[in-house]
MIRO-571049 format. One record per residue: x, y, z of N, C-alpha, C, CB in turn; residue number from 0; residue in one letter. Coordinates in Angstrom, 1 decimal. Glycine has a CB too. Layout:
BEGIN
((X,Y,Z),(X,Y,Z),(X,Y,Z),(X,Y,Z),NUM,"a"),
...
END
This chain:
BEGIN
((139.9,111.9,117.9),(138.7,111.2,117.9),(137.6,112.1,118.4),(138.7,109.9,118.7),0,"x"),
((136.3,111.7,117.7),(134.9,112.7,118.0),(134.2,112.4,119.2),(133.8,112.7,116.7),1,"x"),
((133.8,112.4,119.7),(132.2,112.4,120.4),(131.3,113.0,120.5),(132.1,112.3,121.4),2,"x"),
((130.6,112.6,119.4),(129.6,113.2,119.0),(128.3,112.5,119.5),(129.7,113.5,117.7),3,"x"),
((126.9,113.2,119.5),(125.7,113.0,120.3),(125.2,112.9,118.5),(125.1,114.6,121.7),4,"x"),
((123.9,112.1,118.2),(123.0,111.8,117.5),(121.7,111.9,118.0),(123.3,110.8,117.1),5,"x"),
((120.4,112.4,117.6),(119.4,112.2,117.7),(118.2,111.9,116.6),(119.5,112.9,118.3),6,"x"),
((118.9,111.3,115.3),(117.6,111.5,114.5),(118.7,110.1,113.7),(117.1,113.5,113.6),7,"x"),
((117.5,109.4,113.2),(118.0,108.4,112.3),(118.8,109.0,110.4),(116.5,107.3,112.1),8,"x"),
((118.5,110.3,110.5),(119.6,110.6,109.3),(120.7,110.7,109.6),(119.4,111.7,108.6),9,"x"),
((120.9,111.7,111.2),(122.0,111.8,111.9),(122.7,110.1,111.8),(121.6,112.5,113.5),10,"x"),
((122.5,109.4,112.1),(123.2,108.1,112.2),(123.6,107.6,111.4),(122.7,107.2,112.7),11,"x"),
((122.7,107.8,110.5),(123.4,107.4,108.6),(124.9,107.8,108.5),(122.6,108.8,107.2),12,"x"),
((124.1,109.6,108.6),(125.5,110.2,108.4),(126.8,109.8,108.7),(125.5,111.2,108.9),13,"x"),
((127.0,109.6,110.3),(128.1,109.5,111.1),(128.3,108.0,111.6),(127.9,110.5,112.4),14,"x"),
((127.6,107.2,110.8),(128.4,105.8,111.1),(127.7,105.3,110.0),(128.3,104.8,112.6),15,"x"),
((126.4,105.1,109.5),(126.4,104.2,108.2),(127.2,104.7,107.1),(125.0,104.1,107.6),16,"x"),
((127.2,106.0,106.9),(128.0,106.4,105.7),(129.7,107.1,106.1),(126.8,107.6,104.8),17,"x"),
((130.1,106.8,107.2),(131.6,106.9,107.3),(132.3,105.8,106.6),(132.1,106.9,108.6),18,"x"),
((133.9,106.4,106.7),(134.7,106.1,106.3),(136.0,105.8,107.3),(134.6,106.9,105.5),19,"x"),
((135.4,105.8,108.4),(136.0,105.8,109.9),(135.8,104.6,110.4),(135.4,106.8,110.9),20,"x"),
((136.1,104.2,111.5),(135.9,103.0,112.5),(135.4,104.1,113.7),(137.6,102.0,112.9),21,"x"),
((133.6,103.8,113.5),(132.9,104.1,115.0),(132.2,102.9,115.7),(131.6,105.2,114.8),22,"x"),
((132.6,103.5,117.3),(131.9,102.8,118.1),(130.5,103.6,118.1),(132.5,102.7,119.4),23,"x"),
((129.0,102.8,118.2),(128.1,103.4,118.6),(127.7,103.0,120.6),(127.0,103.1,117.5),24,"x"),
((127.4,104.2,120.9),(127.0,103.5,122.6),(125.5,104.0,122.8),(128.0,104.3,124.1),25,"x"),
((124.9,103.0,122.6),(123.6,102.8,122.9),(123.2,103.0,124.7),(123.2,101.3,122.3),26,"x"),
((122.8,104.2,125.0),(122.7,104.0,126.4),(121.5,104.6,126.9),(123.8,104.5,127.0),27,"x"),
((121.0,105.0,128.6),(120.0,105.6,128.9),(120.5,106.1,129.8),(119.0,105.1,129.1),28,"x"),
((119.8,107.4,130.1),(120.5,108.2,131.5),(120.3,107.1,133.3),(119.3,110.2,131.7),29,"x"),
((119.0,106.4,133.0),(118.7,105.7,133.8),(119.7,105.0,134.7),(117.9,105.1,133.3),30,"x"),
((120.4,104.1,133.2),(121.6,102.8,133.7),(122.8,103.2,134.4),(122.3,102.1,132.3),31,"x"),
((122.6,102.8,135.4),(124.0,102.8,136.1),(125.6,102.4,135.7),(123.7,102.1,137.1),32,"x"),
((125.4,101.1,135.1),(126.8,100.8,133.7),(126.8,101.6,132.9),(126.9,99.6,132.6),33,"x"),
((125.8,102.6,132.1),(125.9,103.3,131.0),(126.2,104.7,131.4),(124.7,103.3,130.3),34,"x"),
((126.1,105.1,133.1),(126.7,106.3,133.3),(128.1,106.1,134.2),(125.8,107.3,134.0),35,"x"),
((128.4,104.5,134.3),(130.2,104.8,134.6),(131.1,104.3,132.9),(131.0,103.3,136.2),36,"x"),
((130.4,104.5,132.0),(131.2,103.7,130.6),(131.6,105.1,130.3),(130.2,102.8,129.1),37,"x"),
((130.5,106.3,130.5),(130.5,107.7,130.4),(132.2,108.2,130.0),(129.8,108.3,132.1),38,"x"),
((132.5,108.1,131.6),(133.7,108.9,131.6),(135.3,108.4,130.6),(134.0,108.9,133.3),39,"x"),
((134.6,107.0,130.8),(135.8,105.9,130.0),(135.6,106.5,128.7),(135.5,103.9,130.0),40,"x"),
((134.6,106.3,127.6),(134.5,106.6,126.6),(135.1,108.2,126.6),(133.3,106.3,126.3),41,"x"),
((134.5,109.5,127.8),(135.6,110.4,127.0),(136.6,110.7,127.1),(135.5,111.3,126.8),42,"x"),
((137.1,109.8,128.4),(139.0,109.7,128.5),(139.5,108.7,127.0),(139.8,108.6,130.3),43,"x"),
((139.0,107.7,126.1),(139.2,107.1,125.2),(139.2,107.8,124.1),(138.5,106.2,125.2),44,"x"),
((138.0,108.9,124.3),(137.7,109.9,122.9),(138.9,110.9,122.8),(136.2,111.0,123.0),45,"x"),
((139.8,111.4,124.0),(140.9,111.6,123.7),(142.7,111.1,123.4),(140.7,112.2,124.3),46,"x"),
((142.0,110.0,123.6),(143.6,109.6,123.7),(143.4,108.8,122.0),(144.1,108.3,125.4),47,"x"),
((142.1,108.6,121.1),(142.9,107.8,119.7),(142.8,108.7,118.8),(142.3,106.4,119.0),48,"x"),
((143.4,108.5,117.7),(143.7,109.6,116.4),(142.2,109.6,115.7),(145.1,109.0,115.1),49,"x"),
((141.6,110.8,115.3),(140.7,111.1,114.3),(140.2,110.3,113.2),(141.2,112.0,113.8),50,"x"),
((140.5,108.7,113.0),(140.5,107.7,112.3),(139.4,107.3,113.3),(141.9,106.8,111.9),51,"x"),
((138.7,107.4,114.5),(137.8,106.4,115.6),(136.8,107.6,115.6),(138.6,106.0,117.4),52,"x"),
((135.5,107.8,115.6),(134.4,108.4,116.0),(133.7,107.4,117.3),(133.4,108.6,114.7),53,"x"),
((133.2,108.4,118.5),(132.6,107.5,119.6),(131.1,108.2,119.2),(133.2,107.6,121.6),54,"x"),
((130.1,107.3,118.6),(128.7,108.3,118.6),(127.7,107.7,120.0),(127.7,108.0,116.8),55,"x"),
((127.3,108.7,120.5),(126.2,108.2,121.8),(125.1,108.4,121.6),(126.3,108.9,123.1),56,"x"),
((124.2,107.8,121.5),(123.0,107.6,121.3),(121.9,107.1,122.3),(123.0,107.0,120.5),57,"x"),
((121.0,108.1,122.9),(120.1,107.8,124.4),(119.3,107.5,123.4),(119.6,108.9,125.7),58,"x"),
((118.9,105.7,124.0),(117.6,105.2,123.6),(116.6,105.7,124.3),(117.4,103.8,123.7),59,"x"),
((116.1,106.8,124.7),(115.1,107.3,125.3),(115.0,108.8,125.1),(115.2,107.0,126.5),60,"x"),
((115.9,108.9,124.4),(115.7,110.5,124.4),(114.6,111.0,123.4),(117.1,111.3,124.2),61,"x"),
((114.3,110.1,122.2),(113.3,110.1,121.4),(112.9,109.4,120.5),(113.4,110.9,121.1),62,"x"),
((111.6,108.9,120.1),(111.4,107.4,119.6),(112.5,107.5,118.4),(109.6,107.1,119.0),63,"x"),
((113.1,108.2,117.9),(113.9,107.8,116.7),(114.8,106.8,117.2),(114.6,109.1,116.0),64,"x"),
((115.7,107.4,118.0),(116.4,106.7,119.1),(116.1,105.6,119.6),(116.5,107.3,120.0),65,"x"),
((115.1,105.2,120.0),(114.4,103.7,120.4),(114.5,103.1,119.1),(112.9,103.7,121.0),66,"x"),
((113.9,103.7,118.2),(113.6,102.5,117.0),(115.1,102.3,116.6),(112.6,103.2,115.5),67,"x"),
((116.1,102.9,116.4),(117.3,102.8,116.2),(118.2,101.4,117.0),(117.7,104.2,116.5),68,"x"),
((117.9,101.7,118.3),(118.4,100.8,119.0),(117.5,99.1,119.0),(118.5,101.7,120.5),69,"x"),
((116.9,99.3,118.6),(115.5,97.7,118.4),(116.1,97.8,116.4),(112.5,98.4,118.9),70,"x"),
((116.4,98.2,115.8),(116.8,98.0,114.2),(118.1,97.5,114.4),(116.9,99.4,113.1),71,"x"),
((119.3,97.9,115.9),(120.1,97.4,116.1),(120.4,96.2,117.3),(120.5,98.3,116.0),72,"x"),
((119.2,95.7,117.1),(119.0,94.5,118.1),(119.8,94.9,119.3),(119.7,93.0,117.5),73,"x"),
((119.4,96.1,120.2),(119.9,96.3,121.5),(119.2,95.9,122.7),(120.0,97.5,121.6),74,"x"),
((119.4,94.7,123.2),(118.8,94.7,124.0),(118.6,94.5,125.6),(118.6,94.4,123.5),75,"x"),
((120.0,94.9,126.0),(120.5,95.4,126.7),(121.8,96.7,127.0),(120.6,94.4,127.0),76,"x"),
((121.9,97.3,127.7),(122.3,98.5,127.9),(123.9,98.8,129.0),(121.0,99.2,128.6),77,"x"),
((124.8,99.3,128.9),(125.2,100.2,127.4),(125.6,98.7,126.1),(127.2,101.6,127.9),78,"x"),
((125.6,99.1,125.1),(125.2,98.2,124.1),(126.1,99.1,123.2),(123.4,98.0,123.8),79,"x"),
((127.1,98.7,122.8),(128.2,99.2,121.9),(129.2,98.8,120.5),(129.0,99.4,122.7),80,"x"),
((128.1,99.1,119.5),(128.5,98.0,118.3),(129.6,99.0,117.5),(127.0,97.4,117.0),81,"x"),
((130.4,97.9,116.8),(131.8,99.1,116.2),(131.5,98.8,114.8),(133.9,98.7,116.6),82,"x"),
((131.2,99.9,113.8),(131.0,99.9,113.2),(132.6,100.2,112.0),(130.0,100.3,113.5),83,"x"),
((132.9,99.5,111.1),(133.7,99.8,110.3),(133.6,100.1,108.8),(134.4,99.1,110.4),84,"x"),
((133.9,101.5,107.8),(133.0,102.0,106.7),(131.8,101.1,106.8),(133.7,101.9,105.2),85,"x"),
((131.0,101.6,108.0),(129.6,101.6,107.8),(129.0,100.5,108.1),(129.3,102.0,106.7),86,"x"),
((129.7,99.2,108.2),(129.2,97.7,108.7),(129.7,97.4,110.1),(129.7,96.4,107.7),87,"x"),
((128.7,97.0,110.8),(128.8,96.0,112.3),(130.0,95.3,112.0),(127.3,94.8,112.7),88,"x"),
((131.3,95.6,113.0),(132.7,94.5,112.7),(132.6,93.6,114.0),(134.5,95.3,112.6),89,"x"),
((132.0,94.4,115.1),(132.3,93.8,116.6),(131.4,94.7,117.4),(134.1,93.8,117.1),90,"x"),
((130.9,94.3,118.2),(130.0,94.4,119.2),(130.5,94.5,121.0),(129.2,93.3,118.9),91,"x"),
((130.1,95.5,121.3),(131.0,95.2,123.1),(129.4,95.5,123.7),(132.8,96.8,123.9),92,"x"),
((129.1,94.7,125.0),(127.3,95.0,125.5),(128.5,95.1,127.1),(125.4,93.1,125.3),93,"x"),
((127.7,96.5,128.4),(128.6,96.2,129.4),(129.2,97.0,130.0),(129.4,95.6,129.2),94,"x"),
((129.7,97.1,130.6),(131.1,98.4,131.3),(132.5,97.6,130.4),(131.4,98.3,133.8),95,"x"),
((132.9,98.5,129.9),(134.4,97.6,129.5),(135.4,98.4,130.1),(134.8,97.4,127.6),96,"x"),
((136.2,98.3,130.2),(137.5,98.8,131.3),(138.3,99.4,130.0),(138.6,97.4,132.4),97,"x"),
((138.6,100.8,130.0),(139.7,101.9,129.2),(140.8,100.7,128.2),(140.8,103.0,130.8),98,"x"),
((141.3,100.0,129.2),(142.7,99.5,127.9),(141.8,98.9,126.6),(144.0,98.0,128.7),99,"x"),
((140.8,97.8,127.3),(140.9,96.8,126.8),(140.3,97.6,125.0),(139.9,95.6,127.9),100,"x"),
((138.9,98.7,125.9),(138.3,99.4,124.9),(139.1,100.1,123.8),(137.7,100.2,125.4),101,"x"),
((140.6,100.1,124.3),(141.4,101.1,123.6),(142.3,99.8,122.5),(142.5,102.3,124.8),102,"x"),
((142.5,99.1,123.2),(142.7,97.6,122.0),(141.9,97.8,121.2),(142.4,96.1,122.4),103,"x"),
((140.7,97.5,121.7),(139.9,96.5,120.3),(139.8,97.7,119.2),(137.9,95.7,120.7),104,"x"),
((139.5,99.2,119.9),(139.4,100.3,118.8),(140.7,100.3,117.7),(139.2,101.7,119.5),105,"x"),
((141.5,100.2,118.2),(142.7,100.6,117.5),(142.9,98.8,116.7),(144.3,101.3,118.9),106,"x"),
((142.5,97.8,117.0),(142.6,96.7,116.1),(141.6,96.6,114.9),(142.6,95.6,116.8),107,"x"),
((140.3,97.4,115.2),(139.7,97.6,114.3),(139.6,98.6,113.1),(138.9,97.5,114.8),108,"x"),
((140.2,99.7,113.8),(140.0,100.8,112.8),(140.6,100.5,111.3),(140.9,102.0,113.5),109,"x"),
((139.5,101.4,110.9),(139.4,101.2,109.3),(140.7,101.2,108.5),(138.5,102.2,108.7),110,"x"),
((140.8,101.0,107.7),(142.8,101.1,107.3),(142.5,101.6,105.8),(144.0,99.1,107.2),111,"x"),
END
């Protein structure tokens, strides 16, 4: 599995509207305190599932592309983590979520 950083709304196209994968996106800000303990979970998660999961992170603040991105994805609260599957919203997690549970729902969603 990837974790990859986005900053531009083509970038996002690319790596979750137009995959073929099951990605989580994590909408977050350096600010949030839930969004810098999801941090470490997401990259102990980014290693433990098979190359079939992309985690993409995306700071709503790091540049208006990013903001408008996160308000086109009705975010409106933080960390804010929709799963996308070939390219459509399947499930949504808003929150700190705890390692297993995150590692369920990824692996029940992934694209087949």
């Amino acid at each position: 599995m990837a974790l990859i950083t986005v900053s531009t709304k083509k970038d996002f196209e690319e790596k979750v509207i137009n995959s073929k994968k099951t990605v989580l996106v994590d909408f977050w800000a350096s600010w949030c305190p839930p969004c810098r303990a999801m941090a470490p979970i997401l990259e102990k998660v980014a290693t433990k599932l098979d190359d079939s999961v992309d985690i993409i992170k995306v700071d709503i603040e790091e540049n208006t592309e990013n903001h408008q991105l996160a308000i086109e994805y009705g975010v409106q609260s933080i960390p804010n983590m929709p799963i996308f599957v070939n390219g459509k919203e399947q499930n949504r997690l808003v929150g700190l979520v705890p390692e297993r549970e995150l590692i369920n729902i990824l692996n029940s969603s992934s694209a087949k």
